[in-house]
C-alpha positions in Angstrom: -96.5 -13.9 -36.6 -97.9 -16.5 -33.6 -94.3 -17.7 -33.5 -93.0 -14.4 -32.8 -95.5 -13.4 -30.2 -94.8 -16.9 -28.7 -91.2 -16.1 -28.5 -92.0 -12.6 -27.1 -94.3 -14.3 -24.5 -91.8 -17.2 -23.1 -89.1 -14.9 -22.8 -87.5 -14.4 -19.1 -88.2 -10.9 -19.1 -91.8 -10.9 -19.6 -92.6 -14.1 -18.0 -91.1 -12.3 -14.9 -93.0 -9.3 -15.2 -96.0 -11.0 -15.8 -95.5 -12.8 -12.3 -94.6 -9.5 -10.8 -97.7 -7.7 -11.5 -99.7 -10.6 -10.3 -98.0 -10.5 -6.5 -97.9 -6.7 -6.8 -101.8 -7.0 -7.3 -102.1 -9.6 -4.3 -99.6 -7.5 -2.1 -101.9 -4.3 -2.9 -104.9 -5.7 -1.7 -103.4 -7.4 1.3 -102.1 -3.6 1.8 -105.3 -2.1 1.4 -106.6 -4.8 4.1 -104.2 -4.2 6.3 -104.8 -0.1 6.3 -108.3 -0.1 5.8 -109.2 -2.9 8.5 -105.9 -2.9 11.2 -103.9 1.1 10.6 -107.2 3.3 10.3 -109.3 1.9 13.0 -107.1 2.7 16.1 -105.9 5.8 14.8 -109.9 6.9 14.0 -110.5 5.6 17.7 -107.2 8.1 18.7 -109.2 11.0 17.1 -112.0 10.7 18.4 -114.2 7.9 16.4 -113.5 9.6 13.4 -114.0 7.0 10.1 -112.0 8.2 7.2 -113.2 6.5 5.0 -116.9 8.9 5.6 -114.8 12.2 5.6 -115.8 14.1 3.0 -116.6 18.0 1.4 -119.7 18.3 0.0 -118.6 20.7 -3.2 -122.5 20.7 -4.7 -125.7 18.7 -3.0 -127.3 16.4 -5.0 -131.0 16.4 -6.9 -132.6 14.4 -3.8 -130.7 17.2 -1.2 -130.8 15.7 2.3 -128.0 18.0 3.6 -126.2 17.2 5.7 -125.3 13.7 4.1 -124.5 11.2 6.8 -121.6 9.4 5.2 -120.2 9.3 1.7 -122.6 6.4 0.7 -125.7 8.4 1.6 -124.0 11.8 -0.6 -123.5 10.1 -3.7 -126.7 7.9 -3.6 -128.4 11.7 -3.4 -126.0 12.5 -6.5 -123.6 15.1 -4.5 -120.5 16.5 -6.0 -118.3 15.5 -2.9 -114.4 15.8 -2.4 -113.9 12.9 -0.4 -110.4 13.6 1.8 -110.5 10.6 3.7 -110.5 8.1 1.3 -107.0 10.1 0.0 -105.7 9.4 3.1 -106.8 5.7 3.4 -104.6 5.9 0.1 -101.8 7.8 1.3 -101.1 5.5 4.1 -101.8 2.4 1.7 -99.3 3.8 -0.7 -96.6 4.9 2.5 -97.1 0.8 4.0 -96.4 -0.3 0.5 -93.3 2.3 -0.5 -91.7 0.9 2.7 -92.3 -3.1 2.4 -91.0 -2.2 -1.6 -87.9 -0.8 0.2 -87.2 -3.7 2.8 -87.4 -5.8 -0.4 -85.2 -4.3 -2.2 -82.5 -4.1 0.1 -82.5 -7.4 1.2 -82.5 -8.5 -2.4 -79.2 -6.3 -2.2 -77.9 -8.0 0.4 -78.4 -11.6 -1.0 -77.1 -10.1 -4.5 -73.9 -8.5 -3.2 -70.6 -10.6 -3.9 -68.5 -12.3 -1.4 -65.9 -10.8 -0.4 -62.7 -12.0 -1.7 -60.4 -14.1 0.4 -57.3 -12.9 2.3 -55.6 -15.6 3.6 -55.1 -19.3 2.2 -54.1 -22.6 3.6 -50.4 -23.5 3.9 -49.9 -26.7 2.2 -48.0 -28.0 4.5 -48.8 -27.9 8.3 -52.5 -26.3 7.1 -52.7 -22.8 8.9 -54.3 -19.9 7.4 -51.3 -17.3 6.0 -51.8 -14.5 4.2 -52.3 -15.0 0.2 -49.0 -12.9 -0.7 -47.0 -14.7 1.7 -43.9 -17.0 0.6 -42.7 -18.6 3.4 -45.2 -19.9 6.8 -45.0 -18.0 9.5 -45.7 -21.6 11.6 -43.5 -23.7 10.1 -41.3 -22.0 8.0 -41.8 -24.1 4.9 -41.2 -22.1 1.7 -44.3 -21.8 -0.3 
């Protein structure tokens, strides 16, 4: 049984996967980063100083109610039931930045992965210039191919 799981574990496939998840992990928190810290604040500065990560709904106030809660933080720590709409849109712009460095990826992958394309001309064997690959005799020196 350890032999088979050992040749299910060093297998291409899953050695491969298991390197993929790892970067996908690393590349989502360098995401996250990246929207929480650089996308959000400008664009919270554009509307006005808002924080999106503090916009919420207060659905039920808590046991300790100290309505209205100053952030998110403050509601929960009072035990509100909040629907918290910024933080979906922290995601939604996470999950966007993400979606569209996943498709840059994948086509240059593409790119690189696409075959060469075939030739349409070869070398004349005997004065050297490129004819075209169904020709018989040189058009530069007449020698018969």
């Amino acid at each position: 049984m350890i032999k088979d799981f050992k040749t299910f574990v060093l297998r291409g496939n899953v050695v491969d996967l298991a390197v993929g998840v790892i970067i996908g992990a690393a590349f989502g928190a360098i995401v996250k980063s990246f929207v929480e810290d650089v996308i959000m604040p400008p664009i919270g500065l554009a509307t006005g100083g808002i924080d999106f990560a503090n916009k919420f709904i207060v659905l039920k106030d808590g046991a300790k109610a100290v309505a209205p809660y100053a952030s998110l933080a403050e509601a929960k720590a009072a035990g509100a039931v909040t629907m918290n709409y910024g933080l979906f849109i922290n995601q939604t712009v996470s999950f966007l930045i993400i979606a569209i460095c996943i498709f840059v990826v994948v086509r240059m992958v593409a790119r690189l992965q696409s075959p060469a394309p075939a030739p349409s001309t070869k070398a004349c064997a005997f004065c050297a210039m490129q004819i075209p690959l169904a020709a018989t005799r040189c058009p530069q020196c007449t020698s018969q191919l």
